[in-house]
ZAKOL-922537 format. One record per residue (C-alpha): x, y, z. Coordinates in steps of 0.05 Angstrom, whole numbers. Example, Ala and Ser with C-alpha at 12.3 -4.5 7.8 and 13.67 -1.06 7.14 Angstrom:
2
       xx       yy       zz
      246      -90      156
      273      -21      143
This chain:
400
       xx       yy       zz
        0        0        0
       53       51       16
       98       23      -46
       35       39      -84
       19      109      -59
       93      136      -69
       91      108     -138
       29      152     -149
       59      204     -119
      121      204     -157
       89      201     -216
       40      265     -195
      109      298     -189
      131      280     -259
       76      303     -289
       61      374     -247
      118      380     -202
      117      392     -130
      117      439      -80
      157      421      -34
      174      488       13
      116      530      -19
      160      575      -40
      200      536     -101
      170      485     -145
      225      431     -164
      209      379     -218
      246      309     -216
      276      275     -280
      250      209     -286
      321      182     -273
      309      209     -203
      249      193     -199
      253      120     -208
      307      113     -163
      270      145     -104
      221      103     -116
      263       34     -113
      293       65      -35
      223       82      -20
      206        4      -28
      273      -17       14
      257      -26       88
      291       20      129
      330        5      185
      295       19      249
      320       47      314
      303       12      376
      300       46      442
      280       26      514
      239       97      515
      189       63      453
      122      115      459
      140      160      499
      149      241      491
      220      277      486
      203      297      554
      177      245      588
      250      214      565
      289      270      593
      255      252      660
      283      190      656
      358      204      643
      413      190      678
      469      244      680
      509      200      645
      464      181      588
      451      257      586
      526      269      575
      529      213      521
      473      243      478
      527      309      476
      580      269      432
      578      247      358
      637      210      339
      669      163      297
      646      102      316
      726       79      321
      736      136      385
      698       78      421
      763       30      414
      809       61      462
      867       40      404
      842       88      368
      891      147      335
      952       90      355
      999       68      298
      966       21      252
      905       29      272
      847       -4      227
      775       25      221
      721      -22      238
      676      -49      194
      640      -93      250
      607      -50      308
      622     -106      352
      672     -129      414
      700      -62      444
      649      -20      401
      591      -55      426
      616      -51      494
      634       23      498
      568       43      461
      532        2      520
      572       43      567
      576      110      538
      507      112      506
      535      163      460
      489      200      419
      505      192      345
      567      166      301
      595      188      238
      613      140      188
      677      159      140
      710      115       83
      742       62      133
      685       43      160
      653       15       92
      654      -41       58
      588      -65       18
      502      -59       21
      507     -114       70
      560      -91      117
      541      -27      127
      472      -50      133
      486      -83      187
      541      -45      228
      486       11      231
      420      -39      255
      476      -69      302
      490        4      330
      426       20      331
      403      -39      379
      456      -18      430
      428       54      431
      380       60      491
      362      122      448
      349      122      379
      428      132      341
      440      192      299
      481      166      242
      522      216      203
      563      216      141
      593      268       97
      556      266       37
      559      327       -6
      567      300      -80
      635      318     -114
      700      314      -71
      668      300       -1
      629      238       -4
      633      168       33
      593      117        3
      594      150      -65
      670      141      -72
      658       62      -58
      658       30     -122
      618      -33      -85
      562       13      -72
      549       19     -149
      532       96     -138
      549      151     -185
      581      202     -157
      552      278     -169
      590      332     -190
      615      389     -147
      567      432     -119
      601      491     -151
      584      454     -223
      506      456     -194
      512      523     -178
      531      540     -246
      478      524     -284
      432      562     -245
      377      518     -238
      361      498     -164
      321      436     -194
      389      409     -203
      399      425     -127
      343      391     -108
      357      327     -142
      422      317     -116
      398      317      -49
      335      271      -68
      388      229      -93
      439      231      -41
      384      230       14
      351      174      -25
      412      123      -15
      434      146       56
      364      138       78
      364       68       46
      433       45       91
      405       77      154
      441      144      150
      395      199      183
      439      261      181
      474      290      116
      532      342      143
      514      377       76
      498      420       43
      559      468       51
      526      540       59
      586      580       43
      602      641       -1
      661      623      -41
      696      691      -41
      764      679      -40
      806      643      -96
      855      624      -60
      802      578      -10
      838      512      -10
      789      493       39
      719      506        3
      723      519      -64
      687      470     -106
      651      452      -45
      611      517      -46
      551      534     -103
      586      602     -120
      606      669      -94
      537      703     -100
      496      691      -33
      421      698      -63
      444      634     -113
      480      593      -47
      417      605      -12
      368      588      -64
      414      526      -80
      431      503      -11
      347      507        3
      333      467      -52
      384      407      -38
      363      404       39
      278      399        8
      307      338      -36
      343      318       28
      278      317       74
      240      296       14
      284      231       20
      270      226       95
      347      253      120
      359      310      159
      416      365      133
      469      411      164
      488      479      142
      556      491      156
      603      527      157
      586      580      205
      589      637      206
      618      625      139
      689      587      111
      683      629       48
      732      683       51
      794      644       76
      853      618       51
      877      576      116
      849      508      130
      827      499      200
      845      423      203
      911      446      208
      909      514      257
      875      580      270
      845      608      217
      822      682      210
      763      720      176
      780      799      182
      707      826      160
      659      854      213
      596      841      232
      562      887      183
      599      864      125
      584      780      138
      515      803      148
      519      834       78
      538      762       39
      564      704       85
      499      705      126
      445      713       69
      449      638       52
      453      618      134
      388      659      157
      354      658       90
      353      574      103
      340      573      178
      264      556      174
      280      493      137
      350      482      165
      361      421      214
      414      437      241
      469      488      234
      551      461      238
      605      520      274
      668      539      239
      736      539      284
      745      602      242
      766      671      298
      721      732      275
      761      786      316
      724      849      286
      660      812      301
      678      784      377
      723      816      426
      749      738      459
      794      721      410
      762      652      402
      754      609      347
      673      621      331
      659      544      353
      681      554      426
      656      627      422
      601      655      465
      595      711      433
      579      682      364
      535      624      385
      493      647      447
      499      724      435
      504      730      355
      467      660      322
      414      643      378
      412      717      414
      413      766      348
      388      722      287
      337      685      328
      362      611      306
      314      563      346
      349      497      313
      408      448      334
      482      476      335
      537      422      335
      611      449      325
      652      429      276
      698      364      285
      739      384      351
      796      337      326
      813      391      285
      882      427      296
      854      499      306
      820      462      371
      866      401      390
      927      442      384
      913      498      429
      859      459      486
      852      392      518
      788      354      491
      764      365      554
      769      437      557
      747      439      481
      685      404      497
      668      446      557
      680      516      522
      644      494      462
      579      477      496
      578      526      551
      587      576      485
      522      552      472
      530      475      414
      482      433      431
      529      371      397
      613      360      418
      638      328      347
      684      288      351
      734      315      392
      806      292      396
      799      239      450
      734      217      459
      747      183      528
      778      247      555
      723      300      528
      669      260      560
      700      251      631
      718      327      631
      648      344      607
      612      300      653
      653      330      715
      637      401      694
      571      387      702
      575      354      761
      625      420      795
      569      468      763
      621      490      708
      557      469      666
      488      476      691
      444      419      693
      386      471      657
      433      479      600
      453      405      592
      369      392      597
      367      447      541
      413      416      487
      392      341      508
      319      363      490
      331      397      424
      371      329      407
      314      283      438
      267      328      390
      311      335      333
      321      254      329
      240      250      328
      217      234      387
């Protein structure tokens, strides 16, 4: 019965379009069309939890301070194997043995699969329903997945996908249908594996040439077509039944550094990001799921000299406080060098909530971020109101 209504509605698409945000119509090929409609037949893999029925609330009631910390962290599944970052290290393919155990422990709140971790349909299939039924709450499982030059499972020639071209090439053409297929399509195969979250679509304004960071990444320079491009790839995304990130910001744009290696700088003000990086951000809030930080420093914008991820300033004061964003903040990957080479991970993961993230990514030592985070809440360095802020939004954001 359901395989049967999609197909209908696929086809009412083809014929009329569809409206998906009411403000854009998008119209699907019939190449995209028919593959939706084979993931729509797949069965999904469900999340299990020991909180079945009941509201985000009633959960939160329930919590222990512990499970509350865990639902903080996203990770790479392989920060659960102490080994991990050690010479010769292998990524697991099985989430099994000191995975399973540590997920049973930590109750973290969501992993992030990258290129190690895969293998085929069947593997993957099955290392996320295994996570999944470890999770006393429902897993958020993340991947990379922008088309061109940063994708996971695209990139795996046993996954029989085709690769999409940069987001800059979709941004060229000028058509946001294009937009909006890629992330039907993307979303339509992540969705299919288990994967809930696509850390895409990249929301910056690609103003610098010499970005060796961005680039391609981006859908152009101009912030009216990023906007009107990045909207129309996250409606394909929720159209496929995944939930996007906007990242990176308060934008990546107008740099030439790369802040997996150190500090990075952006030198305009506040008035001046307002006037291009920030169009495609705050235009896209109302749909966005959630919104990824940028270890980029913003010195003319706050006076702490901190990168904007750990920032108070920017999060709290400037993203939540001025611009009014009600959504989920995560930071970007705290294993980056602009963090892990200036803080421990559990100073990182302290700063960045109390500067208002709801989600610690992957920081450089999982083990150590979480024990420092768990004893600032329980000295008062974090309030337990503010930890039962963010674990709401996530309870929310994950459904329930």
């Amino acid at each position: 019965m359901a395989q049967a209504k999609s197909v209908i509605l696929l086809k009412q698409i083809a014929v009329s379009g569809y409206n998906i945000s009411m403000k854009k119509t998008y119209i699907l090929p019939l190449a995209a069309i028919f593959l939706f409609a084979a993931c729509t037949t797949t069965k999904n893999i469900q999340p299990v939890s020991k909180y079945e029925g009941q509201s985000a609330e009633q959960i939160l009631s329930q919590m222990t301070l512990e499970e509350k910390a865990g639902q903080i962290f996203v990770i790479q599944p392989d920060q659960l194997d102490p080994a991990f970052g050690r010479r010769g290290f292998k990524y697991h393919k099985s989430f099994s043995g000191i995975l399973a155990k540590n997920q049973k422990k930590y109750q973290v709140g969501g992993i992030v699969l990258f290129g190690g971790n895969l293998k085929d349909k069947n593997q993957l299939k099955k290392f996320n329903s295994t996570a999944q039924s470890l999770s006393n709450i429902p897993l958020l499982i993340a991947a990379d997945e922008e088309g061109g030059r940063v994708t996971r499972l695209a990139k795996k020639e046993a996954f029989g996908l085709k690769n999409l071209p940069s987001m800059e090439a979709i941004g060229n053409t000028g058509d946001v249908n294009q937009a909006f297929d890629a992330g039907i399509y993307i979303g339509s195969y992540l969705n299919e594996y288990g994967i809930n979250w696509d850390f895409a679509p990249v929301t910056d304004v690609n103003t610098n040439p010499e970005n060796i960071v961005i680039g391609d990444r981006a859908f152009g320079s101009e912030p009216e077509l990023v906007s009107d491009m990045a909207g129309a790839f996250l409606d394909g995304l929720h159209e496929s039944g995944v939930k996007g990130c906007i990242k990176h910001f308060p934008g990546h744009g107008d740099t030439k550094d790369d802040t997996h290696e150190d500090f990075v700088a952006v030198d305009k003000n506040w008035s001046q990001l307002k006037a291009c990086e920030l169009i495609p951000f705050v235009d896209n809030f109302a749909k966005a799921d959630s919104i990824m930080i940028a270890h980029v420093t913003v010195n003319n914008v706050t006076g702490d000299g901190l990168p904007a991820s750990l920032s108070m300033e920017m999060i709290a004061g400037k993203l939540r406080g001025e611009l009014g964003y009600k959504g989920l903040i995560l930071t970007d990957s705290l294993g980056m060098g602009a963090i892990k080479k200036h803080y421990s991970p559990g100073d990182a993961a302290v700063l960045a909530f109390n500067a208002g993230n709801d989600i610690i990514l992957m920081p450089a030592e999982f083990f150590k971020a979480y024990d420092g985070f768990l004893a600032a809440v329980k000295n008062g360095k974090i309030s337990q109101k503010r930890l039962d802020e963010s674990v709401l939004r996530i309870l929310k954001f994950k459904g329930l």
